[in-house]
PDB file of N, H, CA, C and O in Angstrom:
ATOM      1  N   UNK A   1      -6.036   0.744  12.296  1.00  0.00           N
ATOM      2  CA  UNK A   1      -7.398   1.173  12.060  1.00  0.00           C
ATOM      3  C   UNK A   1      -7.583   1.376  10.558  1.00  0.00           C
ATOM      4  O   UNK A   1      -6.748   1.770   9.744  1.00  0.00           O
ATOM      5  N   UNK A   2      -8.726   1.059  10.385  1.00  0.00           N
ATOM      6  H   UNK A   2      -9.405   0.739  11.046  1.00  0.00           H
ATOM      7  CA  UNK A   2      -8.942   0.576   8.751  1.00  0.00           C
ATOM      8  C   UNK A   2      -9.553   2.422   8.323  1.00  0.00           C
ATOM      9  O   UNK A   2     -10.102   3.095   9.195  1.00  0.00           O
ATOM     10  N   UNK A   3      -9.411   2.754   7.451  1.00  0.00           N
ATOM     11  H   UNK A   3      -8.965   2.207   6.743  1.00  0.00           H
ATOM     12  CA  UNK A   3     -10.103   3.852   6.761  1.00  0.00           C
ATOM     13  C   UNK A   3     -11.388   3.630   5.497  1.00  0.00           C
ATOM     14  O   UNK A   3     -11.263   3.114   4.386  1.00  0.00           O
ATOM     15  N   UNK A   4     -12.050   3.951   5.844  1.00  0.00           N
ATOM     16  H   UNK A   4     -12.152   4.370   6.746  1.00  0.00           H
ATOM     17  CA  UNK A   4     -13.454   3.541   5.367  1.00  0.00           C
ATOM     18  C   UNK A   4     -13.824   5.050   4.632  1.00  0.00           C
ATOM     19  O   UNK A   4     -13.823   6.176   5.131  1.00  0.00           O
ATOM     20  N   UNK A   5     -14.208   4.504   2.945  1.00  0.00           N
ATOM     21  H   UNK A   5     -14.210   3.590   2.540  1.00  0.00           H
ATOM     22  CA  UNK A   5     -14.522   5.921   2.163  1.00  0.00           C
ATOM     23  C   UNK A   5     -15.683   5.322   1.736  1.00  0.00           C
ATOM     24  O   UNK A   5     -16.088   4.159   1.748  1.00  0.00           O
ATOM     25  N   UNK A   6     -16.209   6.555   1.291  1.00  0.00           N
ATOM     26  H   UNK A   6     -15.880   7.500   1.282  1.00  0.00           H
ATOM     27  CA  UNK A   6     -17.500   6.648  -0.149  1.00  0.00           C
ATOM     28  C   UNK A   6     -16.735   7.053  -0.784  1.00  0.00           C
ATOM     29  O   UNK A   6     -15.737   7.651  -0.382  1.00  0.00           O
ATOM     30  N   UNK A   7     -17.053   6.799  -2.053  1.00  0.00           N
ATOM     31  H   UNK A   7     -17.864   6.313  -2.379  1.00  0.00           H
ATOM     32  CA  UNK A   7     -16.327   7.303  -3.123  1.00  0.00           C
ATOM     33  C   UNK A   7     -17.240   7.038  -4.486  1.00  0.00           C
ATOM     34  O   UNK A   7     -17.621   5.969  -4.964  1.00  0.00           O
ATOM     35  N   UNK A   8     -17.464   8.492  -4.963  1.00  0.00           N
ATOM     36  H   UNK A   8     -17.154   9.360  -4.574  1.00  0.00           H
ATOM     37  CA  UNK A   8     -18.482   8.605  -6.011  1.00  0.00           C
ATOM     38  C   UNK A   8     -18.076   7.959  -7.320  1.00  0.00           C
ATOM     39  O   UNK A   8     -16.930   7.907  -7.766  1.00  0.00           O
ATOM     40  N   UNK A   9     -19.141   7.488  -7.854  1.00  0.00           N
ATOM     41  H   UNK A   9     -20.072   7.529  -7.492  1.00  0.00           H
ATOM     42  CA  UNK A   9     -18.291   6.818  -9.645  1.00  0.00           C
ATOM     43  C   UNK A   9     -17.814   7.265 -10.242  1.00  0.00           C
ATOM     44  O   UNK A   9     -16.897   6.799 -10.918  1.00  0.00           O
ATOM     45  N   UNK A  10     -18.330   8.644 -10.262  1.00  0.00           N
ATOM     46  H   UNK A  10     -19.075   9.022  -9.713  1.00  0.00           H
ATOM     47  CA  UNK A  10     -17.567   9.652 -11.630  1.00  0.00           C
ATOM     48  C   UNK A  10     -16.517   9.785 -11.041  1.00  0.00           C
ATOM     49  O   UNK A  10     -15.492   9.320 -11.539  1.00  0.00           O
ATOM     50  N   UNK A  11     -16.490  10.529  -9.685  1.00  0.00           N
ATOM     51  H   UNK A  11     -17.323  10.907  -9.280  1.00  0.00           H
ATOM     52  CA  UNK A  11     -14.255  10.180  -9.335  1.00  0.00           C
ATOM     53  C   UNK A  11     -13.965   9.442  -9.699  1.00  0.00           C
ATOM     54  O   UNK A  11     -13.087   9.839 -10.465  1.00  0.00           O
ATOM     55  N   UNK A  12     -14.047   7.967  -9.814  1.00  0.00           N
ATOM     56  H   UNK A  12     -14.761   7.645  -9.192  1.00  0.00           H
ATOM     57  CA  UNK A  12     -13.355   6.523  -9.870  1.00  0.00           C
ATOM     58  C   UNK A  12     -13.495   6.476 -11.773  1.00  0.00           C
ATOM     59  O   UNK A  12     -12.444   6.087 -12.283  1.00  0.00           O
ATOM     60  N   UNK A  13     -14.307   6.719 -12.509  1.00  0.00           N
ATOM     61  H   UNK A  13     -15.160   7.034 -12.095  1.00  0.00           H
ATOM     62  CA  UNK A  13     -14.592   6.620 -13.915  1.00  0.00           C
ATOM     63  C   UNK A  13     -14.397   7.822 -14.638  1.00  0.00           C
ATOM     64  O   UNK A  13     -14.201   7.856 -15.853  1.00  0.00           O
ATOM     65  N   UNK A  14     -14.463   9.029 -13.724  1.00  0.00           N
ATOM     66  H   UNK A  14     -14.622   9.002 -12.737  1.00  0.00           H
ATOM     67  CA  UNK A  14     -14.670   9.907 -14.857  1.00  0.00           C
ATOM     68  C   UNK A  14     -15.905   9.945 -15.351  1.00  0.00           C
ATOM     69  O   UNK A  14     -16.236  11.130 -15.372  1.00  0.00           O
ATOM     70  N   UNK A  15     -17.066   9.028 -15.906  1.00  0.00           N
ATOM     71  H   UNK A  15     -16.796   8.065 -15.889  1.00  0.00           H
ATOM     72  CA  UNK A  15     -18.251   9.221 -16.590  1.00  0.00           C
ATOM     73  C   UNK A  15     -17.724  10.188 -17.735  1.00  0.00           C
ATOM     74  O   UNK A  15     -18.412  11.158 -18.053  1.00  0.00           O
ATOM     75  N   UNK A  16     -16.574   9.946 -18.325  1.00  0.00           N
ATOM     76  H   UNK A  16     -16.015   9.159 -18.067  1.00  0.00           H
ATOM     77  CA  UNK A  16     -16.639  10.738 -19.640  1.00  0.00           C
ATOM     78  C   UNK A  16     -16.642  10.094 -21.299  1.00  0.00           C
ATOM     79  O   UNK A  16     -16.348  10.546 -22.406  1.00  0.00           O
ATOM     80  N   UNK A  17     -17.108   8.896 -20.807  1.00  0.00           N
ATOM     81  H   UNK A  17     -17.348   8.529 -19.908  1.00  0.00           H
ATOM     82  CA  UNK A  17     -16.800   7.861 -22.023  1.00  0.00           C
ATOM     83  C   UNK A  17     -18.162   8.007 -22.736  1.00  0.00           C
ATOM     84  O   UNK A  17     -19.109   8.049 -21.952  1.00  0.00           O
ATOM     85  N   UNK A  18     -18.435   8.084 -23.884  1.00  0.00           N
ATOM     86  H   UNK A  18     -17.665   8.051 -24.521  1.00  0.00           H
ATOM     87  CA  UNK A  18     -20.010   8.040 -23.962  1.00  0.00           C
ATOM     88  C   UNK A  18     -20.188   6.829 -24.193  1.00  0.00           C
ATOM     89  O   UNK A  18     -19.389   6.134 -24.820  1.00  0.00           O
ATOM     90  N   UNK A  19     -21.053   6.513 -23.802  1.00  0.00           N
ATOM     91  H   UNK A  19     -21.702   7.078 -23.292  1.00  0.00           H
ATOM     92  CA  UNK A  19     -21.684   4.712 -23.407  1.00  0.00           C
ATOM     93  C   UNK A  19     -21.255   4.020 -22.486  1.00  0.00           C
ATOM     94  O   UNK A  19     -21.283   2.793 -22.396  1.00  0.00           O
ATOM     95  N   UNK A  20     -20.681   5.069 -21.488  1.00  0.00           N
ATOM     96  H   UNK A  20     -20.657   6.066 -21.561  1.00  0.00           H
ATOM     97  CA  UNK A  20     -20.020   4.563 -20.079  1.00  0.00           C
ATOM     98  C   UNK A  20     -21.542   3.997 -19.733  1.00  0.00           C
ATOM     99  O   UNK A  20     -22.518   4.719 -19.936  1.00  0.00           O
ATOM    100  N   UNK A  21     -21.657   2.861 -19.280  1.00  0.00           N
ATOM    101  H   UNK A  21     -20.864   2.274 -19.115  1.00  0.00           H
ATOM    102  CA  UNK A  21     -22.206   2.091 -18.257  1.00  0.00           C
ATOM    103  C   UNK A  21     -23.038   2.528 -16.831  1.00  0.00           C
ATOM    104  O   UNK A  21     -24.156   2.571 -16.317  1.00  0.00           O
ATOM    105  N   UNK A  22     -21.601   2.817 -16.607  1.00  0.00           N
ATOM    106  H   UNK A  22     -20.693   2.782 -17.024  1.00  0.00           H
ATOM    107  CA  UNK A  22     -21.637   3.520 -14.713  1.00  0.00           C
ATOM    108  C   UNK A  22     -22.777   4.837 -15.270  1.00  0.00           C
ATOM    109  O   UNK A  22     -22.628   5.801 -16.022  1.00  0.00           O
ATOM    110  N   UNK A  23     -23.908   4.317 -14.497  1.00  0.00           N
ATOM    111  H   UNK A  23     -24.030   3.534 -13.886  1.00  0.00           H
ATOM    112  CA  UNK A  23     -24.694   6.027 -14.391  1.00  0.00           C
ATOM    113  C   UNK A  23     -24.318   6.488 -13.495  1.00  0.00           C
ATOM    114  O   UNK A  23     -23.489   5.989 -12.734  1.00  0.00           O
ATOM    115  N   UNK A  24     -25.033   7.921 -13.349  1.00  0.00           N
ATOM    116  H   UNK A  24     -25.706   8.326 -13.967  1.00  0.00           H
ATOM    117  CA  UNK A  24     -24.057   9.577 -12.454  1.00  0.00           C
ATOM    118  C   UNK A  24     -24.910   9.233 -11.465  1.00  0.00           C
ATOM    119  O   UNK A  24     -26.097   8.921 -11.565  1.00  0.00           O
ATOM    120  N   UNK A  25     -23.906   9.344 -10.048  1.00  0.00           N
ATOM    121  H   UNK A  25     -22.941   9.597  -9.967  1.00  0.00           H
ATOM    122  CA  UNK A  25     -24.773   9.507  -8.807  1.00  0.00           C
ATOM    123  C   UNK A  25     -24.960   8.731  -8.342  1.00  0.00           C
ATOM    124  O   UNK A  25     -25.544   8.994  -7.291  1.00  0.00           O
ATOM    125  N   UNK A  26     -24.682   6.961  -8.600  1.00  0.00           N
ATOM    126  H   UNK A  26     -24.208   6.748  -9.455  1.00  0.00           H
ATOM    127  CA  UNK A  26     -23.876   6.131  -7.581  1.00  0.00           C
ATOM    128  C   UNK A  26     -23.347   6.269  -6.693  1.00  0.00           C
ATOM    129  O   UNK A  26     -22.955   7.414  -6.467  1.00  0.00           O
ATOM    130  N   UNK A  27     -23.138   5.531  -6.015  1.00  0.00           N
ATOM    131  H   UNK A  27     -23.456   4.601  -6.198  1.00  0.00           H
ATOM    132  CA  UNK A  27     -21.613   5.061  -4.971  1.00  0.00           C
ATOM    133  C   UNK A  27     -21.289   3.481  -4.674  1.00  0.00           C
ATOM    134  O   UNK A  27     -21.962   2.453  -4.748  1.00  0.00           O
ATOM    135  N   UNK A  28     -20.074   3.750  -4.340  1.00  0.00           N
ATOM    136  H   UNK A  28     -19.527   4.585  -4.280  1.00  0.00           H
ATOM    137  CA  UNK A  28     -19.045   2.657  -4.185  1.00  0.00           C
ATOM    138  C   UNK A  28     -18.789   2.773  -2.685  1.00  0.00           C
ATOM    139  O   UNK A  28     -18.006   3.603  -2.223  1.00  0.00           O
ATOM    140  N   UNK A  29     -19.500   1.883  -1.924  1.00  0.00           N
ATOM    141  H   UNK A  29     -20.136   1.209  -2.299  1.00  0.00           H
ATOM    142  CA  UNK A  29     -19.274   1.666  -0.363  1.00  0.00           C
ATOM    143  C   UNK A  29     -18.155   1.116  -0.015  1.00  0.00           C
ATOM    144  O   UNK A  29     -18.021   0.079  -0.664  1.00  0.00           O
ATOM    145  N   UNK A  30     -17.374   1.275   0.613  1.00  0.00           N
ATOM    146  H   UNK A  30     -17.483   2.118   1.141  1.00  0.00           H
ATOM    147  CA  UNK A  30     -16.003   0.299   0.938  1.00  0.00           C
ATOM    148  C   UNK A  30     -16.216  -0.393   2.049  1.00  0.00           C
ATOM    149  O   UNK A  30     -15.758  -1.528   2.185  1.00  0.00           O
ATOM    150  N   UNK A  31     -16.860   0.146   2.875  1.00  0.00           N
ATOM    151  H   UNK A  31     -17.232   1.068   2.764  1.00  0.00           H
ATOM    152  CA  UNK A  31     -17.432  -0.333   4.257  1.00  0.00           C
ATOM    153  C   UNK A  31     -17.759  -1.524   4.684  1.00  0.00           C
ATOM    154  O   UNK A  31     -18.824  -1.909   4.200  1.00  0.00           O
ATOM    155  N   UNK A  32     -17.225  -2.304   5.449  1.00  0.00           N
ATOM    156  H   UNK A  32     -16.360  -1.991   5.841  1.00  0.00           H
ATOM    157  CA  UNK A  32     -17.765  -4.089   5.442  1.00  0.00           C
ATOM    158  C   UNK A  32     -19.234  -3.815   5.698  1.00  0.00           C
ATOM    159  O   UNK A  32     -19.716  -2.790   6.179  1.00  0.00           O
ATOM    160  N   UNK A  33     -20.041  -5.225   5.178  1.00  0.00           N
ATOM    161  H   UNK A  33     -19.650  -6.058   4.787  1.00  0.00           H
ATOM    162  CA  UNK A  33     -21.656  -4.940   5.230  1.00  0.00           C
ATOM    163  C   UNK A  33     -21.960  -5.178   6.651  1.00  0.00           C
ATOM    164  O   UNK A  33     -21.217  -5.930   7.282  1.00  0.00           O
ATOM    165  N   UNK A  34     -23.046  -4.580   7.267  1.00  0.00           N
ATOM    166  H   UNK A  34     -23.650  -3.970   6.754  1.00  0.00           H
ATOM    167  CA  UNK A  34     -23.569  -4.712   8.541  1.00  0.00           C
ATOM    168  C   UNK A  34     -23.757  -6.164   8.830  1.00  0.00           C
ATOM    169  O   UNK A  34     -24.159  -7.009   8.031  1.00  0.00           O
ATOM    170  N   UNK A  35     -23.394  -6.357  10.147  1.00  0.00           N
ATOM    171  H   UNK A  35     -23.068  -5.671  10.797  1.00  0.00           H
ATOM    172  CA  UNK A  35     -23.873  -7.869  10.559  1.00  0.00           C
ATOM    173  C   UNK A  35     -25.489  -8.779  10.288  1.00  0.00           C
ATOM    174  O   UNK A  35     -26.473  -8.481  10.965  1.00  0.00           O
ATOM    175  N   UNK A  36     -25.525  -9.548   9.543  1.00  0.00           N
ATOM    176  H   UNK A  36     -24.725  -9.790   8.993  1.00  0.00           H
ATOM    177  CA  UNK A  36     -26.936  -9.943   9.518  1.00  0.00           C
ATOM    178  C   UNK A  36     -27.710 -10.021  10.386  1.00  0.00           C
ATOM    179  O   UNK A  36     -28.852  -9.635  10.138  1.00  0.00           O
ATOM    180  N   UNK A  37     -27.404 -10.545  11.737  1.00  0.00           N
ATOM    181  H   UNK A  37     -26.476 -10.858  11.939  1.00  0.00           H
ATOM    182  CA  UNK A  37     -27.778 -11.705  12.314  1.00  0.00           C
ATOM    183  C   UNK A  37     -28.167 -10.500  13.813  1.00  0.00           C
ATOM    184  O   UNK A  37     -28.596 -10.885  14.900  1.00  0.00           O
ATOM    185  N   UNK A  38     -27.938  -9.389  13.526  1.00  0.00           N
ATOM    186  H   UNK A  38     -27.590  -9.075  12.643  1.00  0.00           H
ATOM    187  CA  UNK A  38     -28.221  -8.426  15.080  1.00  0.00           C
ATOM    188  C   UNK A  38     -28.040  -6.616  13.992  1.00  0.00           C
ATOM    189  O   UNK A  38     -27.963  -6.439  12.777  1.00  0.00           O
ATOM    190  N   UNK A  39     -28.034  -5.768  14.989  1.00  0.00           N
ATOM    191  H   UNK A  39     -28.097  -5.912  15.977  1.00  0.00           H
ATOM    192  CA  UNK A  39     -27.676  -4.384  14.735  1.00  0.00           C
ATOM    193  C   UNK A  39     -26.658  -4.221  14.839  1.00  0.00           C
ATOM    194  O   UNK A  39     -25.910  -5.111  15.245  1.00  0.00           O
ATOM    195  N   UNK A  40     -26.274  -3.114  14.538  1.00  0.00           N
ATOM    196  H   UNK A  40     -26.882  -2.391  14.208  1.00  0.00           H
ATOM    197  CA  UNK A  40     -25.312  -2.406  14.325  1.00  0.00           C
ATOM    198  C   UNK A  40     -24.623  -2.182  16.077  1.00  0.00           C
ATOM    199  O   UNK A  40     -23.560  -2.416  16.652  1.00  0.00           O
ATOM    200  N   UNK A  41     -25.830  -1.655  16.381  1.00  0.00           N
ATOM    201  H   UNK A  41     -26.693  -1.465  15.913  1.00  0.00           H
ATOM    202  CA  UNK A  41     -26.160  -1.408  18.242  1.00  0.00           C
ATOM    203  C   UNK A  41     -25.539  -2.436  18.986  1.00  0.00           C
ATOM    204  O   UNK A  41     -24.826  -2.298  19.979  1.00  0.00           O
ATOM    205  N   UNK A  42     -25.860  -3.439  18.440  1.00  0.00           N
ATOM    206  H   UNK A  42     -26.440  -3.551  17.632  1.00  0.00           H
ATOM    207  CA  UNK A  42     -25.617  -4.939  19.154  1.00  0.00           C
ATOM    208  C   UNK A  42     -24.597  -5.126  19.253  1.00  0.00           C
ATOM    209  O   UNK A  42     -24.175  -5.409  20.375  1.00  0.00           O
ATOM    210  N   UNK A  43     -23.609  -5.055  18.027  1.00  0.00           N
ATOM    211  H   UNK A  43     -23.952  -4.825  17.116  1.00  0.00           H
ATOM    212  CA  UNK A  43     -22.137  -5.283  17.910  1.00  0.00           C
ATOM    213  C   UNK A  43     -21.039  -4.278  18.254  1.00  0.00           C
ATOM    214  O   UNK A  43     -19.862  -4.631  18.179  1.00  0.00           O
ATOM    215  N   UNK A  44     -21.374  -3.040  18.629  1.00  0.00           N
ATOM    216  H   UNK A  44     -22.330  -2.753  18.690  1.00  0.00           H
ATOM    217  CA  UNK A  44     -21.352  -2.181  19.446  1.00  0.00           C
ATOM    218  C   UNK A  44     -20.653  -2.391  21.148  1.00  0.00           C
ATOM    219  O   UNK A  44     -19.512  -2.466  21.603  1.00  0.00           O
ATOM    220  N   UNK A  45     -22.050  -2.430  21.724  1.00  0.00           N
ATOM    221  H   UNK A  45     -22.977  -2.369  21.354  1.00  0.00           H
ATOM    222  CA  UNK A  45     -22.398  -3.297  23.044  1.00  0.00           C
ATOM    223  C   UNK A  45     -21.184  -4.378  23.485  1.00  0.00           C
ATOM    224  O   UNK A  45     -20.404  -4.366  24.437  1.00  0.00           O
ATOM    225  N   UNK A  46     -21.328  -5.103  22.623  1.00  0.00           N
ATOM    226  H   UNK A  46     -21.962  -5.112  21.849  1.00  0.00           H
ATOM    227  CA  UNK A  46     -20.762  -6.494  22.923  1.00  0.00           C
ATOM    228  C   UNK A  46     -19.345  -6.262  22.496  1.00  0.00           C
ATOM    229  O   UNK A  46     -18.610  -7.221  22.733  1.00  0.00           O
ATOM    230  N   UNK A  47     -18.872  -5.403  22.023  1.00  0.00           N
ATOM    231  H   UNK A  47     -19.468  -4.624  21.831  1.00  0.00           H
ATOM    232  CA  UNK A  47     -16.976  -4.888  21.811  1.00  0.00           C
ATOM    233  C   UNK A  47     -17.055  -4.126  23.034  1.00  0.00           C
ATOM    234  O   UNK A  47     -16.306  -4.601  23.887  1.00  0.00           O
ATOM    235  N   UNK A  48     -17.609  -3.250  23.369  1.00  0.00           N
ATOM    236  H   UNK A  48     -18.218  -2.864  22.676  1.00  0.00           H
ATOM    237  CA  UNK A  48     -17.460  -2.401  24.408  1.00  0.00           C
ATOM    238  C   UNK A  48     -17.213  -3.106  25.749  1.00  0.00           C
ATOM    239  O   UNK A  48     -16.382  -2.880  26.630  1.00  0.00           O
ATOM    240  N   UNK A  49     -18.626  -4.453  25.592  1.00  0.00           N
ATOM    241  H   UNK A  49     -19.301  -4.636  24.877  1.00  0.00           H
ATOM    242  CA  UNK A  49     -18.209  -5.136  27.304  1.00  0.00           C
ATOM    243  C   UNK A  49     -16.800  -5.882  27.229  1.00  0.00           C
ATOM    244  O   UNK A  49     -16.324  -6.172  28.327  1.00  0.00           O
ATOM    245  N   UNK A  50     -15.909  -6.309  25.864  1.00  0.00           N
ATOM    246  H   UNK A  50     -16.297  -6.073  24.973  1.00  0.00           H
ATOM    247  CA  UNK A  50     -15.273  -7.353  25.686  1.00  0.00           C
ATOM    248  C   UNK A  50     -14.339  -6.133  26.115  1.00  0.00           C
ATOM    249  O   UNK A  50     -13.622  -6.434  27.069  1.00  0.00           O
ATOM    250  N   UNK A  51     -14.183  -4.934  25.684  1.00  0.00           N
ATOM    251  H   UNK A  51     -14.765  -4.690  24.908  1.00  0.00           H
ATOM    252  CA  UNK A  51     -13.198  -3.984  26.258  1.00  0.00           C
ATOM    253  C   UNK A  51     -13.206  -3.405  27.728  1.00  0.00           C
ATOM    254  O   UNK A  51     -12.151  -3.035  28.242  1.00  0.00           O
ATOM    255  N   UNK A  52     -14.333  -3.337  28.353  1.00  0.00           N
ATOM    256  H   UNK A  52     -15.190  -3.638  27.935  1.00  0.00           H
ATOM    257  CA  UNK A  52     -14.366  -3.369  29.338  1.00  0.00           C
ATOM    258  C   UNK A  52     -13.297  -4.192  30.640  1.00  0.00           C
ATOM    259  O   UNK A  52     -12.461  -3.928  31.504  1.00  0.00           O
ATOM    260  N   UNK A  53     -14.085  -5.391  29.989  1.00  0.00           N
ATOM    261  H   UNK A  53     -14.764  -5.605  29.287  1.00  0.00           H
ATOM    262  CA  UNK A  53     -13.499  -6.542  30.621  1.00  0.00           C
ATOM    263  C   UNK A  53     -11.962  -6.707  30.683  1.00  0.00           C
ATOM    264  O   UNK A  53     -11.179  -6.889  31.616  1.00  0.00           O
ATOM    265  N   UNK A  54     -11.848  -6.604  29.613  1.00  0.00           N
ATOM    266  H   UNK A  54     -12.483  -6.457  28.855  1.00  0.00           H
ATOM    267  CA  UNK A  54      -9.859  -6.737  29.013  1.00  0.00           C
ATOM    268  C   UNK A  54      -9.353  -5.636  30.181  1.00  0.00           C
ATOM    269  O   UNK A  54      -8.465  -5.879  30.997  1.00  0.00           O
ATOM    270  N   UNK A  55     -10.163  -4.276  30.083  1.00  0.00           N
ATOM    271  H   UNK A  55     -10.884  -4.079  29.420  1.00  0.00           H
ATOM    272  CA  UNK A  55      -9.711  -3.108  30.488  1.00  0.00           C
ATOM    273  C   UNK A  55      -9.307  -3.406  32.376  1.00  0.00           C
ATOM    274  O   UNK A  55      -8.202  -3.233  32.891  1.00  0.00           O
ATOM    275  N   UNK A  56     -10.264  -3.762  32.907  1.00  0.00           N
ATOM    276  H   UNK A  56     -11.161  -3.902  32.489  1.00  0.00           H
ATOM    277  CA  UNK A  56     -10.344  -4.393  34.651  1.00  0.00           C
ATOM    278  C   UNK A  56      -9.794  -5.320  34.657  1.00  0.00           C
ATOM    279  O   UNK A  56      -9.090  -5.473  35.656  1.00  0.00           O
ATOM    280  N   UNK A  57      -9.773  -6.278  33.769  1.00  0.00           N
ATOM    281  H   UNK A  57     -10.345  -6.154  32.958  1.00  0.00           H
ATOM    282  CA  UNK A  57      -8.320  -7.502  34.119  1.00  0.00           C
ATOM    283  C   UNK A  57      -7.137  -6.755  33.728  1.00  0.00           C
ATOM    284  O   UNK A  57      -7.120  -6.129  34.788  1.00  0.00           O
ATOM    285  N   UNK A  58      -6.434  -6.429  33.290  1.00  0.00           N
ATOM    286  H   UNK A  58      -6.448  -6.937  32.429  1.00  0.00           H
ATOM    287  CA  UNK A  58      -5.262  -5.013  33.054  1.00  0.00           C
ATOM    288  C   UNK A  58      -5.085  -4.672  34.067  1.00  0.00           C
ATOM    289  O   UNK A  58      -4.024  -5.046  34.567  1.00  0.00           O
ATOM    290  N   UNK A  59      -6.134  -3.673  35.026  1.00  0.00           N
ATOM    291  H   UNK A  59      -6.996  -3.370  34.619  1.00  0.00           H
ATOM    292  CA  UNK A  59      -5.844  -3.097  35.909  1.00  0.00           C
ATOM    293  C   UNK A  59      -5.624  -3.577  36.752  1.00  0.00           C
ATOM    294  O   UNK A  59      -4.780  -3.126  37.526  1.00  0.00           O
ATOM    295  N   UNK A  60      -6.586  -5.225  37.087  1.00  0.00           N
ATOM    296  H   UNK A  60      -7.272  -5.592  36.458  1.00  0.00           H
ATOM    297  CA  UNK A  60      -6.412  -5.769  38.329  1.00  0.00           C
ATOM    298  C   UNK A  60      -4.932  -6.264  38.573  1.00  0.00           C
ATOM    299  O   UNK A  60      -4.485  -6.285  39.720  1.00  0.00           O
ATOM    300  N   UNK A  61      -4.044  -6.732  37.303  1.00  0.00           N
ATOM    301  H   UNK A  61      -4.407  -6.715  36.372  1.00  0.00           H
ATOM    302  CA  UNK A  61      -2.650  -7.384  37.092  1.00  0.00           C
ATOM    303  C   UNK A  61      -2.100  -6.108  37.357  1.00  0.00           C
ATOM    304  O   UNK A  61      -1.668  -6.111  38.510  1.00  0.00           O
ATOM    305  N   UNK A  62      -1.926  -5.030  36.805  1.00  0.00           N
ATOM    306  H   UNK A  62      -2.276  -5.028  35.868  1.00  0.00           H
ATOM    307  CA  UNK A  62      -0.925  -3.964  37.191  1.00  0.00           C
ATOM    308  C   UNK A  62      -1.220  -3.646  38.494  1.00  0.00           C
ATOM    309  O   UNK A  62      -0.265  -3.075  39.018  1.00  0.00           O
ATOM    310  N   UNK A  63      -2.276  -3.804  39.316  1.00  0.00           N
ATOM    311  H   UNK A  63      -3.053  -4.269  38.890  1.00  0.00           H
ATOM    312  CA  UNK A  63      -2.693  -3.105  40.648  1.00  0.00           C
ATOM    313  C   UNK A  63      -2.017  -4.329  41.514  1.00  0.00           C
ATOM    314  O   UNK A  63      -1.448  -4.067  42.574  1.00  0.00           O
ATOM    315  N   UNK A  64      -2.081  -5.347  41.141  1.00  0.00           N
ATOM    316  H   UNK A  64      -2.544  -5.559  40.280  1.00  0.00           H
ATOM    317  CA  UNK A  64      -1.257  -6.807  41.746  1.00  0.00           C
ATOM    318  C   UNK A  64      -0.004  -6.688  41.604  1.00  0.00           C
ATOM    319  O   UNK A  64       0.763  -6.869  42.550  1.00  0.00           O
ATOM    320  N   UNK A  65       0.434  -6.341  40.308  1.00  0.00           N
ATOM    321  H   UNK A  65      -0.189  -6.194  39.539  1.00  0.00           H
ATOM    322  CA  UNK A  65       2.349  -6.084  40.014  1.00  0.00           C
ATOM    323  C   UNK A  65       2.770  -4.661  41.039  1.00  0.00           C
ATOM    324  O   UNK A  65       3.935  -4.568  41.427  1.00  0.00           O
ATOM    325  N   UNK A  66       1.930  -3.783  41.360  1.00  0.00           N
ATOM    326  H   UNK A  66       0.984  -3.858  41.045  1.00  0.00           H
ATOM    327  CA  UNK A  66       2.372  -2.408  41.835  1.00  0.00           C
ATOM    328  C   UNK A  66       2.461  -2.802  43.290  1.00  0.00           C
ATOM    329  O   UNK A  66       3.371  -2.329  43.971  1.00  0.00           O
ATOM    330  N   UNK A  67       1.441  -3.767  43.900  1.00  0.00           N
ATOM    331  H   UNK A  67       0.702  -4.151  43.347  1.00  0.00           H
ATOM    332  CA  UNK A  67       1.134  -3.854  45.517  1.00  0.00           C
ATOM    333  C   UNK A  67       2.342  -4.617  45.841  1.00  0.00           C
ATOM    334  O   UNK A  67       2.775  -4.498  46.987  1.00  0.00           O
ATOM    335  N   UNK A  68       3.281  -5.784  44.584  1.00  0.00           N
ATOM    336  H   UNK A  68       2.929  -5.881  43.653  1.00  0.00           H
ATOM    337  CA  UNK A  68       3.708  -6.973  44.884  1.00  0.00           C
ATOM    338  C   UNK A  68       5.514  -5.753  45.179  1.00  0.00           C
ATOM    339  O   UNK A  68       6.407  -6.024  45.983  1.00  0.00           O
ATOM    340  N   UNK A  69       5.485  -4.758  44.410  1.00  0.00           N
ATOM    341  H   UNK A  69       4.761  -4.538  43.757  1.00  0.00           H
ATOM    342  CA  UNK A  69       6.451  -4.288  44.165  1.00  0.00           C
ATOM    343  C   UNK A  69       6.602  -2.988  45.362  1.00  0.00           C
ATOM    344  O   UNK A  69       7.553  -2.237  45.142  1.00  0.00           O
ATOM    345  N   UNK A  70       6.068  -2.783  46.139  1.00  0.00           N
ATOM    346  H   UNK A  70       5.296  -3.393  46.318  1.00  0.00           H
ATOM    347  CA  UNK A  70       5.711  -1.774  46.884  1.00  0.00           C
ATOM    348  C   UNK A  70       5.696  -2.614  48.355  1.00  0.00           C
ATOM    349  O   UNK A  70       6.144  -2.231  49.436  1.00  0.00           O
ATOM    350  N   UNK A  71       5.166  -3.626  48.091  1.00  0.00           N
ATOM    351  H   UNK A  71       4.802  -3.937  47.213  1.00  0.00           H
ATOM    352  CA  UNK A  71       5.636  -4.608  49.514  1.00  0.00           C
ATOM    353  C   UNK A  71       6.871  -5.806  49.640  1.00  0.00           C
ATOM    354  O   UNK A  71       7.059  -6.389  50.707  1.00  0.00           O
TER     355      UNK A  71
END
């Protein structure tokens, strides 16, 4: 699992240079950018059913390995 920060400029620069560039009160997103093409919601949804799914085929194979092993 990835760790995802904000992280303000002046942490990362300091802002103590005079004629630093970086103005105060930025940020630096690390975060991959949102999907274009749908929401946030959307991509959501659609991991959840793909886990779903994974999740009931799993069970159905272990509930098949347990019945095969029990009879």
């Amino acid at each position: 699992m990835q760790n995802f920060e904000i992280f303000e400029l002046e942490d990362i620069f300091l802002n103590k240079k005079p004629g630093n560039p970086v103005p105060s009160g930025q940020f630096i997103d690390s975060r991959p950018p949102a999907p274009e093409n749908g929401s946030i919601l959307d991509e959501w949804l659609s991991m959840d059913r793909k886990l779903i799914i994974a999740l009931l085929i799993l069970i159905f194979i272990l509930g098949f390995i347990f019945a095969k092993t029990i009879s």
